[in-house]
N, C-alpha and C positions, 0 to 999 in steps of 0.2 A: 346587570340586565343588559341585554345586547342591545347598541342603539342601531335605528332602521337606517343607518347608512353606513354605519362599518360591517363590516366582514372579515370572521376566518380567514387568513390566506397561508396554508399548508403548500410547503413548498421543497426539494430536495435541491441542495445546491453538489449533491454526491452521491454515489451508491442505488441508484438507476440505470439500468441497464449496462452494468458495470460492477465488476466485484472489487469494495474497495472503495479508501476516499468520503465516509460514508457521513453525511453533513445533512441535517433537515431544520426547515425554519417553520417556526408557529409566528405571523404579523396578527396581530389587531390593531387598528387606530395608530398610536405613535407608543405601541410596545410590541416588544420583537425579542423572543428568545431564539437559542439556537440549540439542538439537541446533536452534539458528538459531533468534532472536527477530524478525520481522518485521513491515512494517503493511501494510494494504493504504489503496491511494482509497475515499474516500467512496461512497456508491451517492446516484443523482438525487436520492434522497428524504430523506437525509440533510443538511437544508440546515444552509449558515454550519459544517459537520465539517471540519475541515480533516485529520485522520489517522484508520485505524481500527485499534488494537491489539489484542493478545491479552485476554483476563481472566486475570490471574495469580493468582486467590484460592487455587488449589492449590496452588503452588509456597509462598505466602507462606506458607499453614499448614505446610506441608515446608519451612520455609527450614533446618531443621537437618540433611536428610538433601540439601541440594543440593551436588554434587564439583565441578559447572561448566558453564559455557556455552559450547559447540563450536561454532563459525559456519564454514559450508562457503563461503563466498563472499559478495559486495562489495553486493549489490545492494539496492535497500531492502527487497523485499520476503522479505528474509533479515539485514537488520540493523539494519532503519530504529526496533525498537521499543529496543533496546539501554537509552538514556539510559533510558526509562519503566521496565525493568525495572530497573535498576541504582537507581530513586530509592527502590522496593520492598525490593530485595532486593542482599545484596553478595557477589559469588561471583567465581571466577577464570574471567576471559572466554580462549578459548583461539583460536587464525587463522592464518592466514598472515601473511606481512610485510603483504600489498598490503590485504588485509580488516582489518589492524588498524589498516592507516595512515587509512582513510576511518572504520571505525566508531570511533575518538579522535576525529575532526574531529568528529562528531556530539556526542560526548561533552565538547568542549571549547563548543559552542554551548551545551550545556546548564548548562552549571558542573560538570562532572563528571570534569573529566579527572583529576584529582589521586585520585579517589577507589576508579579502576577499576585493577586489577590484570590484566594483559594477559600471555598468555605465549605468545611467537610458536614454529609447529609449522610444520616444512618437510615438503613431502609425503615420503615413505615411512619418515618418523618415527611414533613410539609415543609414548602418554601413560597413565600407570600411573593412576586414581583411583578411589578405593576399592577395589568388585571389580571393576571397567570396565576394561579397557584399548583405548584408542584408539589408533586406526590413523588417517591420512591420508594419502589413493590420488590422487595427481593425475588430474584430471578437464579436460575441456576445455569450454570454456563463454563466453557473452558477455564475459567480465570476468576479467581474469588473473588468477593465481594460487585459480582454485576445485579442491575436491576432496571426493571422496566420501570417506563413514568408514566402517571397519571397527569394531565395538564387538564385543570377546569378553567374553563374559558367563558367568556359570556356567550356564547352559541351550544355551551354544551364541553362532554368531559372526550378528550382526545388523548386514546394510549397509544405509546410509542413501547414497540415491544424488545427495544436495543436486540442486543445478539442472545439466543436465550435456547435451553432444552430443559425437557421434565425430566430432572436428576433426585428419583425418589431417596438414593443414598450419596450425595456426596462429601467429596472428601473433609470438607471440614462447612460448620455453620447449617443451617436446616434449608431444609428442600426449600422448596418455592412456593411463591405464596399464594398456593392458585385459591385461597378462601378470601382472600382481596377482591381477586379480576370477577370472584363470583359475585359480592356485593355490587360490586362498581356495573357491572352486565345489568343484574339485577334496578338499580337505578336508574340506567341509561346511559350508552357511548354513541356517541356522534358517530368517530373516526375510530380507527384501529388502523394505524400506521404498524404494518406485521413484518419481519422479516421472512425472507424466501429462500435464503441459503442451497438451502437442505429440503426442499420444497417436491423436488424429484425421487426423491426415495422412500421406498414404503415402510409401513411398520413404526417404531421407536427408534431412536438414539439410545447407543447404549449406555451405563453408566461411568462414570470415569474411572470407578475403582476395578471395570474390567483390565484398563492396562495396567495396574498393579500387579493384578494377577499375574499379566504376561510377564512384567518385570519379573518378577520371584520366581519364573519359568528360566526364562535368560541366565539368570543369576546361576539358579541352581545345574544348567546343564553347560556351565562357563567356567568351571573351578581354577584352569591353568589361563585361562583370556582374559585380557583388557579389555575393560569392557567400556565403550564410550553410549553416548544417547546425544542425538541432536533433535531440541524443539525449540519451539519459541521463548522465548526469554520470559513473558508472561505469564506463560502457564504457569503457574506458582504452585497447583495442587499437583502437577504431573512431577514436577521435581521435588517434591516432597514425597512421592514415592519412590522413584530413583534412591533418594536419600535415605529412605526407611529400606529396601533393599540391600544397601549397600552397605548399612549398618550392621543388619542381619547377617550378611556375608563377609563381616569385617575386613570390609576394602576401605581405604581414606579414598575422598569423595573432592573432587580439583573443578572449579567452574574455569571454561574459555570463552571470552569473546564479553566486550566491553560490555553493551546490555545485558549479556547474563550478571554479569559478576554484580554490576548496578543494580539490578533487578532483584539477585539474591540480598543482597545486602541490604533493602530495603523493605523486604517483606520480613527478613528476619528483625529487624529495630523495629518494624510495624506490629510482629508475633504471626506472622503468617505462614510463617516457617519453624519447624522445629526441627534445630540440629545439635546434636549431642555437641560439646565442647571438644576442642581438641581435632573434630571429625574431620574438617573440610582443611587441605593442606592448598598450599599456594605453587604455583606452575614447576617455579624454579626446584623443587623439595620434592619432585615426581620422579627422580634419577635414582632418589632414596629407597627406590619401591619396585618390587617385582610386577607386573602384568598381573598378577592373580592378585594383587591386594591393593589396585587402582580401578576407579571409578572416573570416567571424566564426564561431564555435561557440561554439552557445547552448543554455540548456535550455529547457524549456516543449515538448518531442515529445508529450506526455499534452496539451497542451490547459489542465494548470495556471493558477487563475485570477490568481498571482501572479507565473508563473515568464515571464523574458523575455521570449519568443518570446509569448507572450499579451498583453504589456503593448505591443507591438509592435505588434501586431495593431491593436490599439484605439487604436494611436496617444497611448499612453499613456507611451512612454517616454520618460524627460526627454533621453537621450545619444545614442539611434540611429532616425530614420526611414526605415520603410520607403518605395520610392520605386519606379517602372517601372522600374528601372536595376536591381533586386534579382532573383535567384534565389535562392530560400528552397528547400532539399532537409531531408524532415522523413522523418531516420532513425530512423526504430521505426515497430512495429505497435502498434494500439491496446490498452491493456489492457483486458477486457472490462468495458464502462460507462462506458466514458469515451470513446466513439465520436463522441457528442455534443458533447462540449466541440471533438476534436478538428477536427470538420465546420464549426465556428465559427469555428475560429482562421484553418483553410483558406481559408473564406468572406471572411474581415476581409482577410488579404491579398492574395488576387485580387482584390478591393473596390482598393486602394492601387495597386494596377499591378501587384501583383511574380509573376513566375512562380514557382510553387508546383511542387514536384516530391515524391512522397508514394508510400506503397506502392503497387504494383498499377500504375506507371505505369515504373517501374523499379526493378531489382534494387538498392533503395539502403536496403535492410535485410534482413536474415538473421536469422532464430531461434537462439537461445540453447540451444532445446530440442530432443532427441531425436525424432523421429518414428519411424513404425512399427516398419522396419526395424532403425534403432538401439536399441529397446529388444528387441526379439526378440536380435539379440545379445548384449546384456546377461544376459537369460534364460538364454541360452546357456551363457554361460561362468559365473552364479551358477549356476546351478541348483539355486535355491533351495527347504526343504520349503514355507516358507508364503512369501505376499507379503500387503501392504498397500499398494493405491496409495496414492500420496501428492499432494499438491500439484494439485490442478484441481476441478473443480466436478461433481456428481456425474453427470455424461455424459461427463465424463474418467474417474472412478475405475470405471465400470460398462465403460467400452468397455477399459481397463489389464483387467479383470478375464478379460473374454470373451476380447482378445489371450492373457492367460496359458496359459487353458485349452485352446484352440488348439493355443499349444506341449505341452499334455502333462499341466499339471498338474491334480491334482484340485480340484474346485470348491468340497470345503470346505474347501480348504488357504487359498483367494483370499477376505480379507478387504476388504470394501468397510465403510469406517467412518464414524462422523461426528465432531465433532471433539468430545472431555471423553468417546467409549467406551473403555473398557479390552480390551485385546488380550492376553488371561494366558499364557503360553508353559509349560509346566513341562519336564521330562527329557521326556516322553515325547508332550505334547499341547499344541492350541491350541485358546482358545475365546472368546467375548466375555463378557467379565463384567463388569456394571457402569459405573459412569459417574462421572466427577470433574467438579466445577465448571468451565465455560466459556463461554465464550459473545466477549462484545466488548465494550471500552471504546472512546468516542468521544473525542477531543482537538479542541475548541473553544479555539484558542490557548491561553492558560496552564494550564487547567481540564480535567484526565484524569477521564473517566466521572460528573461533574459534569452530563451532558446524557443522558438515557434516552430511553427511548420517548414518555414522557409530555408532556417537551420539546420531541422532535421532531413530535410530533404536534401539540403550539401551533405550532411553528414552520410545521408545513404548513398547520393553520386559519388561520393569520391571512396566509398567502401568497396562497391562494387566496380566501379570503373577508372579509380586514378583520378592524376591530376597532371596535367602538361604546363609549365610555365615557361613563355616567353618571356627574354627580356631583353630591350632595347636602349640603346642610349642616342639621347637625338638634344636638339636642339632649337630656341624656339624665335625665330626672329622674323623681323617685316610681314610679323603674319603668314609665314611658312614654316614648315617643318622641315628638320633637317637632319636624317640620318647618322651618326658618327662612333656608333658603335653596336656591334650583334649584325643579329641576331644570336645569346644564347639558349637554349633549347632546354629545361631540365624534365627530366620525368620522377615520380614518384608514385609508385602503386600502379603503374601501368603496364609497364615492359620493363625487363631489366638492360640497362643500356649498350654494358659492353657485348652483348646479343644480340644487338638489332642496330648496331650501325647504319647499315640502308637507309632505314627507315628514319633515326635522327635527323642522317643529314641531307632525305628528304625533305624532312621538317625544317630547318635551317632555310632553304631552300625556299621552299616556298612560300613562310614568313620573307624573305629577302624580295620575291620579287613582289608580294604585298605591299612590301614598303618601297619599294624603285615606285612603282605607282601611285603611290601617296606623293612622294617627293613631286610627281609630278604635275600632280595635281595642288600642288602650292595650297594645302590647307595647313591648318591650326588646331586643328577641332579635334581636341585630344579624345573626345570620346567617339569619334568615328574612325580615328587609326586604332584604338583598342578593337571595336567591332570587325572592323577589317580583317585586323592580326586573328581575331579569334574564330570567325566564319570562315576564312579559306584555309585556314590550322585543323578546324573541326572538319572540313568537305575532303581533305587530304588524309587524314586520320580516319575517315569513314570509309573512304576508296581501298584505301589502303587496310585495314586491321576489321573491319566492318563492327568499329567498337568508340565508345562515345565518354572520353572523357573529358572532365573537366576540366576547361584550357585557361589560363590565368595569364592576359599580357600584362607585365611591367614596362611603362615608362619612366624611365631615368635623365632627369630632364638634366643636362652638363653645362 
């Protein structure tokens, strides 16, 4: 029973106005779950980032009211931040078989397998913690074994709809369980925390065993090509048609790229996978085999600057060249901002010879996510008092909103939020209060949130405009300064030097009579001769180039 001073507080610490990252908290009193820790890719401007995670600064200061972490499915951008929270904070991670065999493999890259306490949930099982009781609703979706959650709460029953489509036929395990959502509707829902992916486009999502078809399209009109396929390493039912394909057409079937081959390897020990014996041959053992009687599945679908299919590209890869003999079919849609990369990677291989086949030219990718139709029925059978879109960028949570209303509900039932506002629920009302710490840590290879704004902002000045370093050698006595070696002048990323003479050893120059002036002025104040050197360095560089880079004085104190 809810007491009259606690309150609901439903909150996203990711996946608001942002695709990607995707993290929501359910608080009551001194119990606080956590539904799916996620990252998203970098944006353009984020140079040398290689992941972009939650900020946990809330959770950490709550680390004594956290019951657990619920993960509704396999994908990164639902479990890729896991290790990062786990180095924070230590709680009992809850999944499926198939989401805990892939977020372990993540957690054993990190050093962390030993440390994590995992406890597998079969759908239309319950989980008692604290005053939370969870539910998990089998859902259908790019990646087996996903599932929405039911959370009863003392304020009432709150679903969180993970990543989710109505897949009346899919590839393995039965459709979804929409004779749940209709009971639970039927009872009463507070909240519907819904995603909005796929919110923009009308109609249905179509099923996933339409890219099969397309596979056995490829297959059959490819008899003398290598045929490769790049998707996500997750999708475990897409590459099990790849696989049945390729059996079909007796090609040996080669995984690239470390999460594939992890991935594979774990759905098969798990049985999520069925591959003939003998079938899948290893990188090195692909010299043994003709172009007609090779299959490869690989990752790099995003355009990744490390992953395979990129390194391929660029002819970069030590074990497999691309060649005219090649069809490359690159299954997935772009995730938003990585359009670019992927137009590159495209580019590099029709460069190479090889036929490239890619959305928009064939049905050789399907969404994951719900479109119109499929959340109006969802609607339908929650028929929930409040919603919160969840998951898409705010031209998904605003068009999820206007859909609602649509159906029926009132406009200040439909919470459109940003990610750290609090959403209070009590017995009787809902409203916005307040705001928790959040925002985003960067991952620069070993270094979480080590890199700010401040960093990234060097990193874009000196991309775009160089860097000029002075350096001087001086000396520091009676409280003056004393000149006795330099000015030298370097450039990098700026002008090439032996080109622009003039111009160095106007630079030279002008640091010089910078420093005649300092001298004279008998200071010490080593951080106002740096200033010195760097303003009349930068007013002489502007004069001159009417360009602005980054000037770096060294003192070398002799």
């Amino acid at each position: 029973m809810a007491s009259k001073k606690n309150k609901l507080r439903v909150f996203a610490l990711g996946g608001l106005g942002e695709i990607g990252k995707n993290m929501t908290v359910l608080e009551y009193g001194n119990d606080l779950i956590i539904i799916d820790c996620g990252v998203a890719f970098p944006q353009d401007e984020m140079l040398g980032i290689d992941l972009v995670i939650p900020d946990f600064t809330y959770l950490v200061q709550n680390a004594h009211k956290i019951r657990g972490l619920f993960l509704t499915h396999a994908h990164e951008d639902h479990i890729g931040s896991v290790p990062y929270f786990l180095r924070e904070l230590n709680t009992t991670i809850f999944g499926t078989r198939l989401t805990l065999g892939l977020a372990a493999n993540k957690l054993k890259e990190h050093g962390l397998a030993s440390q994590a306490e995992m406890v597998c949930v079969n759908p239309g099982e319950e989980v008692g913690v604290g005053c939370f009781n969870v539910e998990f609703i089998r859902a259908t979706h790019s990646v087996a074994d996903s599932v929405c959650i039911a959370i009863t709460t003392p304020v009432g029953v709150v679903i969180h709809s993970g990543d989710f489509k109505v897949d009346f036929t899919p590839i393995q395990g039965e459709p979804m369980d929409l004779q749940r959502f209709a009971v639970l509707g039927d009872r009463g829902v507070r909240l519907f925390l819904c995603e909005s992916t796929n919110v923009l486009a009308k109609g249905y999502t179509m099923s996933e065993r339409t890219v099969g078809r397309v596979f056995e399209q490829v297959f059959d009109e490819s008899p003398n090509q290598r045929i490769m396929v790049a998707m996500f390493s997750s999708n475990i039912d897409r590459i099990q048609q790849v696989i049945n394909s390729a059996v079909r057409h007796k090609r040996k079937t080669l995984f690239l790229g470390r999460s594939m081959i992890n991935a594979v390897r774990t759905a098969t020990e798990l049985g999520y996978l069925d591959i003939p014996k003998g079938h899948v041959i290893d990188v090195n053992e692909a010299r043994n085999y003709t172009p007609a009687q090779l299959c490869i599945v690989t990752t790099g679908s995003q355009g990744e600057q490390m992953a395979a299919l990129s390194r391929m590209a660029a002819n970069d890869h030590r074990q497999i060249v691309v060649t005219p003999s090649d069809k490359i079919v690159i299954s997935a849609s772009p995730i938003p901002g990585n359009e670019k990369m992927i137009s590159r990677v495209i580019n590099d291989l029709l460069k190479l010879g090889a036929e490239v086949i890619y959305e928009g030219m064939m049905e050789v990718h399907v969404s994951g996510h719900a479109k119109e139709e499929e959340l109006k029925l969802m609607h339908a059978l929650i028929k929930p008092e409040y919603l919160m879109p969840i998951h898409g960028e705010y031209r998904h949570l605003k068009h999820h909103k206007d859909l609602a209303i649509s159906l029926g509900m009132q406009k200040e039932n439909v919470f459109v939020m940003d990610i750290g506002q609090v959403l209070e629920i009590s017995g009787t009302s809902a409203k916005v209060n307040g705001v928790v710490p959040s925002g985003q840590l960067l991952v620069d290879g070993l270094g979480v949130g080590d890199v700010g704004n401040v960093v990234l902002r060097d990193r874009k000045h000196l991309s775009e405009d160089g860097l000029i370093i002075a350096a001087v050698g001086i000396t520091l006595e009676d409280g003056r300064c004393q000149i006795i070696a330099g000015p030298d002048i370097t450039s990098r990323g700026f002008v090439f030097v032996r080109e622009n003479d003039d111009l160095m050893q106007g630079a030279r120059t002008i640091v010089s009579e910078s420093l005649s002036e300092i001298e004279r002025k008998n200071t010490a104040d080593i951080q106002f001769i740096r200033n010195k050197i760097r303003d009349d360095l930068r007013e002489f560089i502007w004069q001159r180039t009417k360009r602005n880079p980054m000037i770096f004085p060294i003192l070398m104190e002799m």
